[in-house]
N, C-alpha and C positions, 0 to 999 in steps of 0.2 A: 504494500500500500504506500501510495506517495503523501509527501508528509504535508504539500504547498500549502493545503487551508488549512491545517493547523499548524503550522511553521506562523502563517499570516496572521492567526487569533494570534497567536504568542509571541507576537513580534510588534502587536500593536499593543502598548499597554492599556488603553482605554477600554477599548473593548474586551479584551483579555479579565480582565480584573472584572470587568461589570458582570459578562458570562459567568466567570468564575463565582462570584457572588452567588448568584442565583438569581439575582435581584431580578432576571427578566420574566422570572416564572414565580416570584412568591406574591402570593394576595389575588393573582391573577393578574397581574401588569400584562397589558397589551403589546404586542410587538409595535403597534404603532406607537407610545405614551416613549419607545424606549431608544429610537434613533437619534437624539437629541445627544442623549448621553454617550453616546458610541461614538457622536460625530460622523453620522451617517444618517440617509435618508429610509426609509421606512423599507424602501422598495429593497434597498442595498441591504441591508440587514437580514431580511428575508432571501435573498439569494445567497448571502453569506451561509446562513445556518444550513439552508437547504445544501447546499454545497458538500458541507463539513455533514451533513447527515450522508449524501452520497459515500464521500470519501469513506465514510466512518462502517456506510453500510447498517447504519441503528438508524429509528424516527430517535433524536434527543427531545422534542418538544410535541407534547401534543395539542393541535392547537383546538382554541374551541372558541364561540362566538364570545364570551367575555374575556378573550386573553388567553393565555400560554398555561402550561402547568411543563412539569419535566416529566420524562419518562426514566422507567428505572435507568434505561442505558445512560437516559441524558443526567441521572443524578450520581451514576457513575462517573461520567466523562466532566461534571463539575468538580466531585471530591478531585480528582486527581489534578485536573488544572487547577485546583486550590494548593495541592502538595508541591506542583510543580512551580507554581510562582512565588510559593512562599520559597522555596530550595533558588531561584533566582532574585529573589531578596536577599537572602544572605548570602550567597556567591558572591555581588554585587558590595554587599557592605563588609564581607572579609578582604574583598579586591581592594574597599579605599581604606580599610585598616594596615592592608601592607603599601598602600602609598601608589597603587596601580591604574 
């Protein structure tokens, strides 16, 4: 499997972080309320995810007329991009502990 649209969520941190959250699926938040935040448009966001659901081969979100929820996969593929950017947090801040 190639890695482009998830290399791309994780490469962008705004959006990276917000997915990671959850924040796009908890309470029922709209994919439309949530392109603001991504610094993308409604329509871009939704080709994003659908993308990374191809690439991924799982639905991560099920979508429903009041807004999003996660699917088990997609609350799989949250934890771990939670583990993974927290582990690029600290890489990052051991980097400018040794002056790098």
């Amino acid at each position: 499997m190639e890695s482009g649209l998830l290399t791309q969520l994780f490469s962008e941190a705004p959006s990276a972080e917000r997915v990671a959250s959850g924040s796009l699926s908890e309470g029922g938040l709209g994919l439309g309320e949530a392109p603001g935040d991504l610094f993308r448009t409604q329509p871009a966001v939704s080709v994003q995810i659908r993308g990374l659901e191809s690439e991924l081969g799982h639905q991560l979100f099920e979508r429903r007329q009041r807004g999003v929820t996660l699917t088990p996969a997609g609350e799989i593929v949250r934890r771990r991009a939670d583990a993974i950017l927290g582990e690029i947090g600290a890489l990052n801040a051991f980097l400018r502990e040794l002056g790098l």
